[in-house]
Every structure is written in C-alpha cells, then in structure tokens.
N, C-alpha and C positions, 0 to 999 in steps of 0.2 A: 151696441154690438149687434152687426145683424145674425140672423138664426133664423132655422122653422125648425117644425113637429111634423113628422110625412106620419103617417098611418099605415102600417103593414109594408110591404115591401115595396111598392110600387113610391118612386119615386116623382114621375113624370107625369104631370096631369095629361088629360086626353087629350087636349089643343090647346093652341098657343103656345107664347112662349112659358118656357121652363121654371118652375120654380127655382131652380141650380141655377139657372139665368139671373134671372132678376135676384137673388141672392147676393151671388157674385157680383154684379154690377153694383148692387147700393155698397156689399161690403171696398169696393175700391174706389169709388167715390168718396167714402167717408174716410178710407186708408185704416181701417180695422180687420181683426178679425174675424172669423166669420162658424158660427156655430149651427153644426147640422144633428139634431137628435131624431133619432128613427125608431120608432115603437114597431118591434116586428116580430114574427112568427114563423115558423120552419115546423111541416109537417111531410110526415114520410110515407104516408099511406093514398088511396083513392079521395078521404076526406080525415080532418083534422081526429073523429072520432075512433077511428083504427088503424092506429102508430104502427101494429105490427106487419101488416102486410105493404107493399109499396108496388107498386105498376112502375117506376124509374130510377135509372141508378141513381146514385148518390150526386152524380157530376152532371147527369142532367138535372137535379135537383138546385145543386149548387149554383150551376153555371144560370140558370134561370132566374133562379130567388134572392142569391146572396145579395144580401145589400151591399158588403161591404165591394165585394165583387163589383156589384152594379155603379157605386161611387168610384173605385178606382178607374173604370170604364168610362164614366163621366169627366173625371179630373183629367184623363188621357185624352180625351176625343175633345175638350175646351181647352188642349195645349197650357194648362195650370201647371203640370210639372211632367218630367220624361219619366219614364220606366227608371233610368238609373237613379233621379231622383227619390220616387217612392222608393225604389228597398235601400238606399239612405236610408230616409225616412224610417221605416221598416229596423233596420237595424241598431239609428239608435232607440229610438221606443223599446226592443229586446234591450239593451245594455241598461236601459234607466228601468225596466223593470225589475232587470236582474241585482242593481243595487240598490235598490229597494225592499227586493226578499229578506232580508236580514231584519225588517221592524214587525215581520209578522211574528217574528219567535224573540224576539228583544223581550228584558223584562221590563218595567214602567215605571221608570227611576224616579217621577217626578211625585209620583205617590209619595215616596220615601221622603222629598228633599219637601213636598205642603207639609206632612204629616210633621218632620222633625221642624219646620219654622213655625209653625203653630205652637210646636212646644217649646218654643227659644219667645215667642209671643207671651206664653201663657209665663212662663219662668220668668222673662223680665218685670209682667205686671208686677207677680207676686211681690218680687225682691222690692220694685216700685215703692208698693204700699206697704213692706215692712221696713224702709229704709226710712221712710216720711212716717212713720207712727210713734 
C-alpha cells in the first residue's frame, strides 16, 4: 500500500514533482489505497516557546498551517474529488464516529463471558478426573 511520513506541516518538497504526485500515481497504478501520515505542530505565538502571545489571528494561522486544510486544497486542485464529494465524505466519518460513541462507555462483556468459560473449563476437568477415579 503506498504512504509517506511528511514532517511538520509542510507537505510539498521545494522542487520537483510532488510527493502527493508521485504518491498518487504509484497508488493508481497498483489500484490501492493510499496512506498519508503527517507528524505536525500548531504554534500560536512569535515562536513555538510562547503559546500565550500570538502576532496572527487564528484563520491566518489556520488557513496557512493546517494540514488537514492543506490536503483538502491538494485533493481539490488534483481533481481527486469535488467539494460536494468531501463533505460526503465528511459527513459520513461524523455518523460512524457518532455510532461508535456508545463503546467508549459500553461495559467489557467479554471479561465476563473468559472469566465464566475458564470456570466451565476448570469444572469440567474436575468432574473429568473425579468421574475416571
């Protein structure tokens, strides 16, 4: 399956073609899909050391840095899928999130059901070897 690792926000090397390029190309070549991991950072200030003061709003922060921002701009501008497409997309990732919530407070049945076959285990041995004695 192809994939890369980018480093901080910057997705697009300084020349040449595109890593999103050549990505994309082997992943439709091979007819798979295609995996993008991005190790990033988001700082609010003049340097990463003082979070509380900030020289730009939030949206020029956003609009600049966001990765995820930056990818959707990319999958737009390489004709990958339309606006109406992603918030599809978009909306169902929200629905399968949302039926999903219910396993973070679920309790953990299967604890119950090793714990009592272990003892339907341990009870048959016994019976086992006092039935043969």
């Amino acid at each position: 399956m192809a994939g890369c690792l980018t480093q901080s926000v910057e997705f697009e090397p300084i020349s040449g073609e595109t890593q999103f390029d050549r990505i994309i190309a082997e992943a439709q070549q091979l007819e798979e899909s295609v995996i993008l991991e991005m190790d990033t950072y988001m700082y609010h200030g003049h340097s990463i050391s003082d979070p509380g003061s900030t020289y730009h709003t939030r949206d020029q922060i956003s609009s600049e840095h966001d990765p995820v921002g930056r990818i959707r701009k990319l999958v737009l501008s390489h004709d990958l899928a339309t606006e109406k497409e992603l918030k599809l997309f978009k909306s169902v990732v929200c629905t399968v999130e949302a039926d999903q919530s219910w396993k973070l407070y679920a309790p953990v049945p299967w604890l119950t059901v090793i714990a009592y076959t272990e003892q339907l285990k341990y009870l048959s041995s016994v019976i086992h070897l006092f039935s043969n004695a």
